[in-house]
VEXZA-181624 format. One line per field, with one value per residue: x, y, z of N, C-alpha, C in turn; residue in three letters. Coordinates in steps of 0.2 Angstrom, whole numbers. Layout:
% VEXZA-181624
n.x: c(X; ...)
n.y: c(Y; ...)
n.z: c(Z; ...)
ca.x: c(X; ...)
ca.y: c(Y; ...)
ca.z: c(Z; ...)
c.x: c(X; ...)
c.y: c(Y; ...)
c.z: c(Z; ...)
res: c(ALA; ...)
This chain:
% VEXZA-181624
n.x: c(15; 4; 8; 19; 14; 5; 10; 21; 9; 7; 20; 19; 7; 10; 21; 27; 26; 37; 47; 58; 59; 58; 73; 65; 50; 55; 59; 50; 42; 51; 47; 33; 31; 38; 33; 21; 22; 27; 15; 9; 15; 18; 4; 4; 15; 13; 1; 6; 14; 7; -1; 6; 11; 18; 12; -1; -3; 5; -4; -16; -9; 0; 14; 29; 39; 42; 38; 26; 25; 30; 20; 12; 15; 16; 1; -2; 5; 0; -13; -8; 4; -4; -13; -3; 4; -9; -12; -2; -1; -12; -17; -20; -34; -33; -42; -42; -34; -33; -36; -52; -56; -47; -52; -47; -34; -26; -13; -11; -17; -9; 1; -2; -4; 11; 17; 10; 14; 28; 30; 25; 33; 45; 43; 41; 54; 60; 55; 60; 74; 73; 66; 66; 76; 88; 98; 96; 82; 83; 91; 83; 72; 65; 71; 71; 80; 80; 70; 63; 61; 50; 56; 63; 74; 80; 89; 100; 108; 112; 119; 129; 124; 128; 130; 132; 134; 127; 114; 114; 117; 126; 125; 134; 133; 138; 140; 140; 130; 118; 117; 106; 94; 92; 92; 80; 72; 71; 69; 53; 48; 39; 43; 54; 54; 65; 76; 91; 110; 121; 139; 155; 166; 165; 158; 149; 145; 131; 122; 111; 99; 92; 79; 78; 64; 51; 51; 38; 32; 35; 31; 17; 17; 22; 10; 3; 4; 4; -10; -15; -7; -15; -26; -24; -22; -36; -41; -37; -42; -56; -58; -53; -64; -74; -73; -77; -89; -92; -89; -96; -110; -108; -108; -96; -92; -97; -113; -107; -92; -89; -92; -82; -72; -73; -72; -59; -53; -55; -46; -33; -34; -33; -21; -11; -15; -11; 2; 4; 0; 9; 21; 18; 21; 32; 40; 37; 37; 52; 55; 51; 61; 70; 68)
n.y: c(350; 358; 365; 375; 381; 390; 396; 405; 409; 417; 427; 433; 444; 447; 455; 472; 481; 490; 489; 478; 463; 463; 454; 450; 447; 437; 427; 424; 421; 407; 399; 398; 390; 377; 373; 371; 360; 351; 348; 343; 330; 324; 316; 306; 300; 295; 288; 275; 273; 270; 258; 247; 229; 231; 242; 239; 228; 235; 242; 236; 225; 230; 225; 217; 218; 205; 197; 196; 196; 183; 176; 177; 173; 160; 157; 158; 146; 136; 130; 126; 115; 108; 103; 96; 87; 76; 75; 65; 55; 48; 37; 37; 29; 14; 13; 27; 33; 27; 38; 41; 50; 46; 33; 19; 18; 6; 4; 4; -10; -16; -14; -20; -33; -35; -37; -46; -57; -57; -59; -73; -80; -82; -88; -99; -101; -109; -118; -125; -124; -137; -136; -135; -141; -132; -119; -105; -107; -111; -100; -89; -92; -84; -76; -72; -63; -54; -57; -47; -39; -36; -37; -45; -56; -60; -78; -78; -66; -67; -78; -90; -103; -119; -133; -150; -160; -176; -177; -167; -150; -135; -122; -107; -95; -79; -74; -76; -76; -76; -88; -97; -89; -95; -108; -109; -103; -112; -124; -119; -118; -119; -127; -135; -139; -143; -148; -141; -146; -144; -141; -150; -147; -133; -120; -110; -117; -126; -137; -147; -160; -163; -169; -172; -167; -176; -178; -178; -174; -158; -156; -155; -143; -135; -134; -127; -116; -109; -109; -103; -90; -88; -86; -72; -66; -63; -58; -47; -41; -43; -32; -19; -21; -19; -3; 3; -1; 8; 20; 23; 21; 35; 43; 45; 38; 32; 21; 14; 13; 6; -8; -8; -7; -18; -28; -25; -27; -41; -47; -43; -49; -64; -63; -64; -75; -85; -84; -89; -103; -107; -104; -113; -125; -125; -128; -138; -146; -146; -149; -163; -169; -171; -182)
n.z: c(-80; -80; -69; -71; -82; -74; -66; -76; -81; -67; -67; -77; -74; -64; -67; -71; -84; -87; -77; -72; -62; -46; -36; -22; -25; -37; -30; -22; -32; -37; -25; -25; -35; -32; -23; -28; -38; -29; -21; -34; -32; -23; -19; -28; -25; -11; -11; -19; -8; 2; -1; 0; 6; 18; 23; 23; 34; 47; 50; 54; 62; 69; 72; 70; 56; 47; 53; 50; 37; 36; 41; 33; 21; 25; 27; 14; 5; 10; 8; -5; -2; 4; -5; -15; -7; -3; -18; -21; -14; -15; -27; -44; -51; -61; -72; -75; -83; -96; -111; -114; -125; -133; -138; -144; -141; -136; -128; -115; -111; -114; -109; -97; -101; -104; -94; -86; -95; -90; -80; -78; -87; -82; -73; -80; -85; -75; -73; -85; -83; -74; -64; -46; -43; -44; -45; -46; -41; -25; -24; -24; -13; 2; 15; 32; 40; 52; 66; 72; 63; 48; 35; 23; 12; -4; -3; -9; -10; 4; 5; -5; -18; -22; -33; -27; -33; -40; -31; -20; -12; -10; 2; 5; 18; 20; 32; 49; 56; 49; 46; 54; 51; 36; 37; 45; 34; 24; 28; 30; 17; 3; -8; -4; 11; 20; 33; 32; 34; 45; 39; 43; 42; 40; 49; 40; 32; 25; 19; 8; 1; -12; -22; -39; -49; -59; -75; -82; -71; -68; -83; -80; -71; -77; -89; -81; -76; -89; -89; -79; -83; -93; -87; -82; -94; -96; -88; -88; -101; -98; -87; -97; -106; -98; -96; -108; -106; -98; -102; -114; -106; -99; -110; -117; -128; -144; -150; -160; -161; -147; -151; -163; -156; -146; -155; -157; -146; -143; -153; -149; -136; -142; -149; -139; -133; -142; -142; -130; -130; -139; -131; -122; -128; -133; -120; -113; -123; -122; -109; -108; -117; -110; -105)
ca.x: c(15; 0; 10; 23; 11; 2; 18; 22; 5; 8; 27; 16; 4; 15; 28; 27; 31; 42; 51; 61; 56; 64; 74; 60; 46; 56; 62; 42; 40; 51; 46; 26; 32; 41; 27; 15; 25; 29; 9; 7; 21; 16; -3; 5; 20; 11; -2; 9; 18; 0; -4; 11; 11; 20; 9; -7; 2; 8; -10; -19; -7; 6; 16; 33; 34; 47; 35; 17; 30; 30; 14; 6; 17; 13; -3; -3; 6; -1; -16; -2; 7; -12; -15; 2; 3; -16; -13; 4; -1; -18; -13; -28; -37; -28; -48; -42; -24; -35; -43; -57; -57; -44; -53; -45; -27; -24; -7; -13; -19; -2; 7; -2; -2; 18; 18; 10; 21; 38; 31; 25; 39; 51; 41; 43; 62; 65; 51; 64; 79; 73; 62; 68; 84; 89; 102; 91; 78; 86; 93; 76; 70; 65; 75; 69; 88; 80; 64; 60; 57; 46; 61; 64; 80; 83; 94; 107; 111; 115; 124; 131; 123; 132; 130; 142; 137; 123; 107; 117; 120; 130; 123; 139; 133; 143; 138; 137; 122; 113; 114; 99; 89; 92; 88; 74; 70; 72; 62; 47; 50; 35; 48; 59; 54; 70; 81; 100; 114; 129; 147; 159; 170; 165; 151; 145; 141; 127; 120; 106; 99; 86; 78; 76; 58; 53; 50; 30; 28; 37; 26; 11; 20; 23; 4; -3; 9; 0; -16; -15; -5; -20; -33; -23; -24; -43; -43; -35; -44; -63; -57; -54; -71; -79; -69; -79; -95; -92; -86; -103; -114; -108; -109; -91; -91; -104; -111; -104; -85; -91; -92; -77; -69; -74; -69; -54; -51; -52; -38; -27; -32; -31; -14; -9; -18; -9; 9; 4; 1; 16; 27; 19; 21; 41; 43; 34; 45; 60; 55; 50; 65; 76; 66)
ca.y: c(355; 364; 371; 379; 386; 394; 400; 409; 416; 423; 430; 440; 445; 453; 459; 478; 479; 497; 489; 473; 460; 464; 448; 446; 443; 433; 422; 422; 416; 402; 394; 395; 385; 371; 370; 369; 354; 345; 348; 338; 322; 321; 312; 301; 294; 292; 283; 271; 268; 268; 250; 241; 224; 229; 248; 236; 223; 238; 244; 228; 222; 235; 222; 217; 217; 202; 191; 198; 193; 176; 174; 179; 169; 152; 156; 158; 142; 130; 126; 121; 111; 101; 99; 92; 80; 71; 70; 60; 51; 47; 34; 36; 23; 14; 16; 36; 33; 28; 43; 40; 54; 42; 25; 14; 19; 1; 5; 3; -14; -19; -13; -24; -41; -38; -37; -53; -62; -57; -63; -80; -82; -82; -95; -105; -101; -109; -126; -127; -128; -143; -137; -135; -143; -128; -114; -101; -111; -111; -95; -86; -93; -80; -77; -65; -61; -53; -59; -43; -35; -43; -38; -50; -56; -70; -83; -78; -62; -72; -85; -93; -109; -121; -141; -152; -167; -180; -171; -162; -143; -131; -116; -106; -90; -75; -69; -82; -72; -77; -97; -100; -87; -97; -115; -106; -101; -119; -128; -115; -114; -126; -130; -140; -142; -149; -144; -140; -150; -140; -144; -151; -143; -125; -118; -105; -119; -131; -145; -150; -165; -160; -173; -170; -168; -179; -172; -177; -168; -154; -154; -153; -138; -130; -132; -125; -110; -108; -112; -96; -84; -85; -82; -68; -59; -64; -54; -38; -40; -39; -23; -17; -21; -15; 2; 3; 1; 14; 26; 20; 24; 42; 46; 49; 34; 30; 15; 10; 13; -1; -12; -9; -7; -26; -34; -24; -34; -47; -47; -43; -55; -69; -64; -66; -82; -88; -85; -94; -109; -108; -104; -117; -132; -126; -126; -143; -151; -146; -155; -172; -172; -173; -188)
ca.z: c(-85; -78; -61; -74; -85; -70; -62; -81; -79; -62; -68; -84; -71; -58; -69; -74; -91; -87; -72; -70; -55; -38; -32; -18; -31; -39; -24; -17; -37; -38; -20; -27; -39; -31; -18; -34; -41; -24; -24; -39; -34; -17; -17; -29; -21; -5; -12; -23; -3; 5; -3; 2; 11; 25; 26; 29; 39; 50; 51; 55; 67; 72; 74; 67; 47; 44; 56; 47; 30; 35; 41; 26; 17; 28; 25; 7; 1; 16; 3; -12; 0; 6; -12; -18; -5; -6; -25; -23; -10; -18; -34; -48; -53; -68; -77; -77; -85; -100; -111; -118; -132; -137; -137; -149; -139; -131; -124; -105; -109; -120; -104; -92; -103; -105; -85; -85; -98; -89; -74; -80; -91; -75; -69; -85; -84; -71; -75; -90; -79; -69; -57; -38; -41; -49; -40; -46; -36; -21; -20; -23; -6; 5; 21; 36; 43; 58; 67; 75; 58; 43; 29; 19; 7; -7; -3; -14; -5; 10; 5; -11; -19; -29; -32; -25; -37; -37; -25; -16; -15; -4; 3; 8; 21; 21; 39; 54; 59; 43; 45; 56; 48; 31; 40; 45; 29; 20; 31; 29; 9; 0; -14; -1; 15; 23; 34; 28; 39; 45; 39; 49; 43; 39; 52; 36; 25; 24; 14; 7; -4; -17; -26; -48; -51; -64; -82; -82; -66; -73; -88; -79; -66; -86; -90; -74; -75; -93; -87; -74; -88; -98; -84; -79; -98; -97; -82; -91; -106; -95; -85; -102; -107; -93; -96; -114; -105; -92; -106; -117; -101; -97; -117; -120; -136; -149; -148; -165; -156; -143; -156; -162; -146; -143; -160; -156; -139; -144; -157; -145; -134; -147; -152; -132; -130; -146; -139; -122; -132; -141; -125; -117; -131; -133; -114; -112; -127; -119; -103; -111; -121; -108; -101)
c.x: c(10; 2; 15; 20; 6; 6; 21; 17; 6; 13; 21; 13; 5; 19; 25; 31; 39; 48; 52; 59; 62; 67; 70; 57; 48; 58; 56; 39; 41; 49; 38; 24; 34; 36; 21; 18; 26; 19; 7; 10; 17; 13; 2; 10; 16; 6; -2; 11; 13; -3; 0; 12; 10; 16; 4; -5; 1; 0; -15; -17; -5; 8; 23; 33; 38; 42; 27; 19; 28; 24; 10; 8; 17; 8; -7; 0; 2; -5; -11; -1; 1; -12; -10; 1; -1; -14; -9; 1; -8; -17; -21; -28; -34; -35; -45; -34; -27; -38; -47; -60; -51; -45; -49; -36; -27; -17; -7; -14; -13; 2; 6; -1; 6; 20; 18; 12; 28; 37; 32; 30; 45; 49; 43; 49; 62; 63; 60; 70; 81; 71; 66; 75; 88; 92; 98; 84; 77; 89; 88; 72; 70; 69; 72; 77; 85; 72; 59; 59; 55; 51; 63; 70; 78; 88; 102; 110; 115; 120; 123; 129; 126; 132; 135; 143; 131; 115; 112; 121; 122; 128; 129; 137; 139; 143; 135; 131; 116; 113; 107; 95; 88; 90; 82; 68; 67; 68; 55; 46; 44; 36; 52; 58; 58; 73; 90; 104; 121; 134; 149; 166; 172; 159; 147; 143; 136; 124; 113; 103; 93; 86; 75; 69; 59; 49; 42; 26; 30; 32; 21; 10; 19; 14; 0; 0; 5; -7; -18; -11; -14; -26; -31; -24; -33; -46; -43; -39; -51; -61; -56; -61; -74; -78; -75; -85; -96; -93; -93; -109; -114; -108; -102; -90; -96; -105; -107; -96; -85; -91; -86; -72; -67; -70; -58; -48; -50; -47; -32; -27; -32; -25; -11; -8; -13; -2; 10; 5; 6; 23; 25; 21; 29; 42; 40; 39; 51; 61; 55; 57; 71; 73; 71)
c.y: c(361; 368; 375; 383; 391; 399; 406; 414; 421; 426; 436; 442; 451; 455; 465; 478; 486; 496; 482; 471; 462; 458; 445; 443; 437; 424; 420; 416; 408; 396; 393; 389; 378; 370; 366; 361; 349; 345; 341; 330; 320; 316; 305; 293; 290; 287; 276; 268; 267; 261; 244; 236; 224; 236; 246; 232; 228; 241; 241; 227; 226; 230; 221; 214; 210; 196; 191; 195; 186; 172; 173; 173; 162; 153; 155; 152; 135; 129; 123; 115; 105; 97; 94; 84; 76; 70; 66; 55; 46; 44; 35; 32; 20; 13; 24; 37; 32; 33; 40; 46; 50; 35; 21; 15; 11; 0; 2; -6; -18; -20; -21; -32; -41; -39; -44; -58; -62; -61; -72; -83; -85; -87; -102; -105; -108; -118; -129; -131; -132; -142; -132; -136; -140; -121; -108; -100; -107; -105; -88; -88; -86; -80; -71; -65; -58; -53; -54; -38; -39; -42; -43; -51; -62; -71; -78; -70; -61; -77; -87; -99; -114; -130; -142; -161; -170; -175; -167; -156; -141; -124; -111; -97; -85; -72; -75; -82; -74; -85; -101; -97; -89; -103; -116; -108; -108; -123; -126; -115; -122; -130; -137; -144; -147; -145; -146; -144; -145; -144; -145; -147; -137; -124; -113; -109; -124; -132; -145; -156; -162; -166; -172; -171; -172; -176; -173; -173; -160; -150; -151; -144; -134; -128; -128; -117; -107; -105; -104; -91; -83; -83; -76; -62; -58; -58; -46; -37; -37; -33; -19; -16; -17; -8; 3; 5; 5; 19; 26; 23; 33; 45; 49; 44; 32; 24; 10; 8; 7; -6; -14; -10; -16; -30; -33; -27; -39; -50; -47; -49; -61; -69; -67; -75; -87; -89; -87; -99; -111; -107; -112; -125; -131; -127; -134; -150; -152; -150; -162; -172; -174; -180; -196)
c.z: c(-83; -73; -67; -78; -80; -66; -67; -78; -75; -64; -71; -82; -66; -59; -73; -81; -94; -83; -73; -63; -51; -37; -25; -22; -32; -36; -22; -25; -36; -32; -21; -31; -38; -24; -23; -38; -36; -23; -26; -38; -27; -16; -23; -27; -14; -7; -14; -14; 2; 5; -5; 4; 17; 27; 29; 34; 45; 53; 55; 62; 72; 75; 69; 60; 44; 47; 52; 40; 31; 38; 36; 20; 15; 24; 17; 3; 5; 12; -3; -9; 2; 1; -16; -15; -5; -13; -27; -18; -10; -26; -40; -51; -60; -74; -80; -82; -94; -103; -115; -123; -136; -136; -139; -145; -134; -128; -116; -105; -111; -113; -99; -94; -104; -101; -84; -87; -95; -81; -77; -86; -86; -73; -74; -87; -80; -69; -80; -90; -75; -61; -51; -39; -50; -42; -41; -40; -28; -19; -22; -16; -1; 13; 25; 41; 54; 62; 71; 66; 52; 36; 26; 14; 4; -3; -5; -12; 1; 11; -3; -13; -25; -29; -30; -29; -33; -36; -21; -17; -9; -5; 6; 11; 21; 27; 42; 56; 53; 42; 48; 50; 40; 35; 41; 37; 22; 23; 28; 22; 7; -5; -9; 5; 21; 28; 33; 35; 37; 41; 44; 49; 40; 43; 47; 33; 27; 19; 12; 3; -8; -24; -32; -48; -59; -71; -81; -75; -68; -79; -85; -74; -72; -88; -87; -73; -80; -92; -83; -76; -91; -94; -83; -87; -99; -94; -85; -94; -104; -92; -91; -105; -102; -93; -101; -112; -100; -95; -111; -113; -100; -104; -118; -125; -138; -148; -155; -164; -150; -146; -158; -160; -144; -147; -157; -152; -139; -149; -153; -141; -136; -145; -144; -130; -137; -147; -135; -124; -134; -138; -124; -123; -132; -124; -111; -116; -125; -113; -102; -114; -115; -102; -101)
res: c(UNK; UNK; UNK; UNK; UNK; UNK; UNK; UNK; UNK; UNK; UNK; UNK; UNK; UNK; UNK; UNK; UNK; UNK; UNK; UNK; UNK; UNK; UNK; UNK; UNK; UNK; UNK; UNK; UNK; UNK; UNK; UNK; UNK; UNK; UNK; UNK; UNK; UNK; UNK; UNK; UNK; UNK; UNK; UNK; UNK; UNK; UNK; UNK; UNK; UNK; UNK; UNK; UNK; UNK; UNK; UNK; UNK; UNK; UNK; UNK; UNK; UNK; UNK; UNK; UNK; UNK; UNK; UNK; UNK; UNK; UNK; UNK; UNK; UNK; UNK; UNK; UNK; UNK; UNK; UNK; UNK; UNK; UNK; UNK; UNK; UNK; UNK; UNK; UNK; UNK; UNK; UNK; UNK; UNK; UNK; UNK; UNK; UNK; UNK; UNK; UNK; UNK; UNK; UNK; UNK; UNK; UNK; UNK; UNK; UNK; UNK; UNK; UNK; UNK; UNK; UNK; UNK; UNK; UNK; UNK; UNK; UNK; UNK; UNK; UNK; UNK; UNK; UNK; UNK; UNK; UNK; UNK; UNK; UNK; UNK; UNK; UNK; UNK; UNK; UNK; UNK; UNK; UNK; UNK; UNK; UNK; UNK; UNK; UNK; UNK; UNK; UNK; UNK; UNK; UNK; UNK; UNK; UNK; UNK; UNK; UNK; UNK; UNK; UNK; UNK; UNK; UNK; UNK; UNK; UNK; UNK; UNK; UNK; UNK; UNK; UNK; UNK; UNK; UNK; UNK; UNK; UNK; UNK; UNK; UNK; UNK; UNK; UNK; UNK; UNK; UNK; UNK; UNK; UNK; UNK; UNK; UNK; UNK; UNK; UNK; UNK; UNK; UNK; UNK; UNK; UNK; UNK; UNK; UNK; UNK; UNK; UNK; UNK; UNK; UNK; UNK; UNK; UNK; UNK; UNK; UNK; UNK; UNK; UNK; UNK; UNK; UNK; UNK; UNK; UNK; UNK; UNK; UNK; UNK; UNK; UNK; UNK; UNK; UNK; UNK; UNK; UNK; UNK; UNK; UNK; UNK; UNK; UNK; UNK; UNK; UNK; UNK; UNK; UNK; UNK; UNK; UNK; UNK; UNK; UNK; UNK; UNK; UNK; UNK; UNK; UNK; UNK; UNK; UNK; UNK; UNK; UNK; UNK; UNK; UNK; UNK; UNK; UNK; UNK; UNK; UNK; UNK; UNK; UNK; UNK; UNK; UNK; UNK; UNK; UNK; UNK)
């Protein structure tokens, strides 16, 4: 606006008020004006394409702007990419998974005592079913298929178990290649310790004998399963604790909340300890009864 009002000026300035402008004049006008306006546009464009990427790049380097592009680029995400990978490949501590602006949240601990019942449950499955001489048993046996790598299979992936009456079961291999490496495996197994006898007349199957464990050893197998459940919620419960007096130490819970905190814990691990017993005395009766 200010080059046009300066350019009016000069018209009202050089124009006689008796005589109309000559076509020079006016010609010399409007190219004052379109110089005074590109003036004005000029410093600004240039400066807008003076602080470009590729105008410093180009400065810097004087090198190609597609390779300075992807230099810049490397360089710029190459810390992301450090920091993703260290923090997956870095697991945190399962004290941090806890918060402690939310003490009283025992979720974390709930997790770990159901972990340890589904284990120990599996164990007393399989007490319930008669021990070792039990297809489950038997076809949980670990097998290494190939002795150049430490891989490992169950049983029952490799072969098919199936009684045949009395003590004796039938391991039926689906792959020739997997007969030793199951012989193997049975010999090595501290359930069994035998070795399986080919068929005569299928070379995939082999035999076994597996003598019934008897119901009072059983029970005691049932007890000791127990016995080593509840060490393991004791186990949870103290890291728990310990968790309390960490968070106690560095002032992030009153000590009134620690108090709590405790009575807390230990209600839980009551109620824990209060379904071990009642597993174990139904899983114990079902073993004597069938004496």
């Amino acid at each position: 606006m200010r080059c046009i009002r300066a350019a009016n000026s000069l018209l009202r300035r050089n124009a006689a008020p008796s005589a109309p402008l000559s076509r020079r004049t006016t010609s010399s006008l409007v190219q004052s004006l379109r110089r005074a306006e590109q003036s004005q546009l000029t410093p600004a464009i240039a400066r807008s394409f003076s602080h470009t990427a590729q105008c410093q790049k180009r400065k810097a380097g004087g090198g190609n702007n597609n390779n300075n592009t992807t230099a810049n680029n490397a360089t710029t995400t190459q810390p992301i990419t450090t920091t993703a990978s260290s923090s997956t490949n870095t697991p945190a501590p399962a004290a941090e998974s806890t918060d402690p602006e939310n003490p009283f949240d025992f979720t974390d601990l709930q997790t770990a005592f159901d972990r340890v019942e589904k284990r120990f449950t599996e164990d007393l499955k399989k007490l319930r079913t008669g021990g070792r001489f039990n297809a489950d048993v038997i076809g949980g046996i670990a097998v290494q298929p190939d002795k150049k790598s430490p891989q490992t299979f169950a049983l029952r992936e490799l072969a098919t178990v199936a009684p045949l009456g009395g003590r004796r079961w039938s391991i039926l291999a689906f792959e020739e290649a997997s007969v030793k490496p199951i012989v193997s495996a049975v010999q090595r197994s501290d359930e069994f310790n035998q070795q399986p006898q080919r068929s005569a007349d299928n070379p995939l199957e082999l035999t076994m004998a597996v003598e019934p464990e008897r119901a009072d050893a059983l029970a005691k197998r049932a007890k000791d399963v127990c016995q080593a459940w509840r060490t393991r919620v004791r186990d949870e419960a103290h890291r728990r604790g310990e968790l309390h007096k960490r968070w106690r130490a560095d002032g992030l819970v009153l000590s009134d909340d620690v108090f709590k905190l405790k009575d807390r814990l230990q209600k839980l691990q009551d109620e824990r300890m209060k379904a071990i017993l009642a597993k174990e005395k139904e899983v114990v009766g079902q073993i004597m009864s069938r004496a």
